[in-house]
N, C-alpha and C positions, 0 to 999 in steps of 0.2 A: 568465721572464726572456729568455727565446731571440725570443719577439715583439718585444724592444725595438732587435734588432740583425735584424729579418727582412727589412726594407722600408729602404731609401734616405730614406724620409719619418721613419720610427719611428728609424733611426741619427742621422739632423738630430735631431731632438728629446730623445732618450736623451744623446747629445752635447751638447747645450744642459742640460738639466738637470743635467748631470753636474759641466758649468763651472759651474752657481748653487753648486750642492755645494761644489766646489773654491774659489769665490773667497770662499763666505762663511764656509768653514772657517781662510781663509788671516785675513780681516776679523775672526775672534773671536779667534783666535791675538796680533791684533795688538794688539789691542785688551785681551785678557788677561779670563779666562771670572771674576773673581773677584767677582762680586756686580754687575756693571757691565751696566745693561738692555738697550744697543744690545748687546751681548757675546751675552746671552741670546738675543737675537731674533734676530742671525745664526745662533746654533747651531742654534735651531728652523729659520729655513728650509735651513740644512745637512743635516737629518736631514729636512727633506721636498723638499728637492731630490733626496737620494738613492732617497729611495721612491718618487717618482714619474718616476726616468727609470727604471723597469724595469717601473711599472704603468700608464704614462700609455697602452700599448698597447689596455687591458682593455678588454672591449665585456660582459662578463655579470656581471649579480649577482655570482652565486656563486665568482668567483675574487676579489671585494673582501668577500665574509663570510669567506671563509678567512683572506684579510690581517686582517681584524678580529678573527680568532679567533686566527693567529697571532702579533698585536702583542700579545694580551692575555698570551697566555701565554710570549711574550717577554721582556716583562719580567719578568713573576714567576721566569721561571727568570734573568735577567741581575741580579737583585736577589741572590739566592741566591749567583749565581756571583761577584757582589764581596763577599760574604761570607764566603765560604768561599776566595776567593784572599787577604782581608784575612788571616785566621784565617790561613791557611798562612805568609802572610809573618811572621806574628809567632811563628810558631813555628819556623819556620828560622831565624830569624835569625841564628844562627850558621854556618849554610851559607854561605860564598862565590857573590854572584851571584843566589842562587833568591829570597829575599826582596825585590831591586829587580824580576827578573820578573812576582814574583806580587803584585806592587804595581802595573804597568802592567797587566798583564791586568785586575787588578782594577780601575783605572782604566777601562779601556776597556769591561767590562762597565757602569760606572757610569753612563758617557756612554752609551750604548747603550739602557739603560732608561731613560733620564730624555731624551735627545733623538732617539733614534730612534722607537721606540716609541708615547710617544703622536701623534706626527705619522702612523706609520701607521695608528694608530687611527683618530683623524680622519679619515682618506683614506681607509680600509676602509669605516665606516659611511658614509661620502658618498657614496662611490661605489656601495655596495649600494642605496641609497634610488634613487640617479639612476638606477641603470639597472634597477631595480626600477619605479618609476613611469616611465620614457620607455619599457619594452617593455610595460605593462597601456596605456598612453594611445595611441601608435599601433597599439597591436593586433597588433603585430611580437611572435612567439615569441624567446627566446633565441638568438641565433647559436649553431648549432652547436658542439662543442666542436672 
């Protein structure tokens, strides 16, 4: 993440990506995420504008297998996590307050698995493949870490 604010060029760009994020978060918001297909596909590139202004830095393999390994098991744990915040809010319920909380959280886990995740999927194995066949075809080892 720290690559993505290191360089003047990587801050332009992480900045740009940042605003796809934002304006196409603001475009599903307006539009209203309720079954509506443009709604859908802003969300998607919301959740891979966000990924890739922190990985568009990446030059090896091996830090987009990790994204890949980490989106996988993102979600399975952000599936869990609105589950288990549903489950709490319905069991507070009579708390004042804790039940709208663990109804947002559990919202935000939702969105989380379902539009952030698999775009980082996506963008993990792509990028593993790409830079995996562009350092075997020019003959270039791994940058350094």
């Amino acid at each position: 993440m720290l690559k993505a604010f290191a360089t003047p060029q990587h801050r332009r760009v992480t900045l740009m990506f940042l605003a796809i994020f934002c304006l196409a978060v603001i475009g599903t918001l307006a539009i209203g995420l309720d079954g509506n297909t443009p709604a859908l596909v802003l969300a998607f590139a919301a959740g891979t504008g966000l990924v890739l202004a922190f990985v568009h830095p990446w030059r090896r393999a091996r830090e987009f297998i990790y994204l890949l390994c980490a989106s996988g098991l993102g979600f399975v744990v952000f599936v869990v996590l609105h589950n288990l915040f549903e489950a709490g809010a319905d069991v507070a319920a009579s708390v004042w307050l804790l039940p709208a909380i663990l109804e947002v959280l559990g919202v935000v886990a939702f969105l989380a698995a379902i539009f952030v995740c698999p775009p980082a999927f996506v963008i993990g194995l792509g990028g593993a493949l790409i830079m995996f066949f562009r350092g075997r075809k020019g003959g270039h080892p791994e940058p350094p870490a």
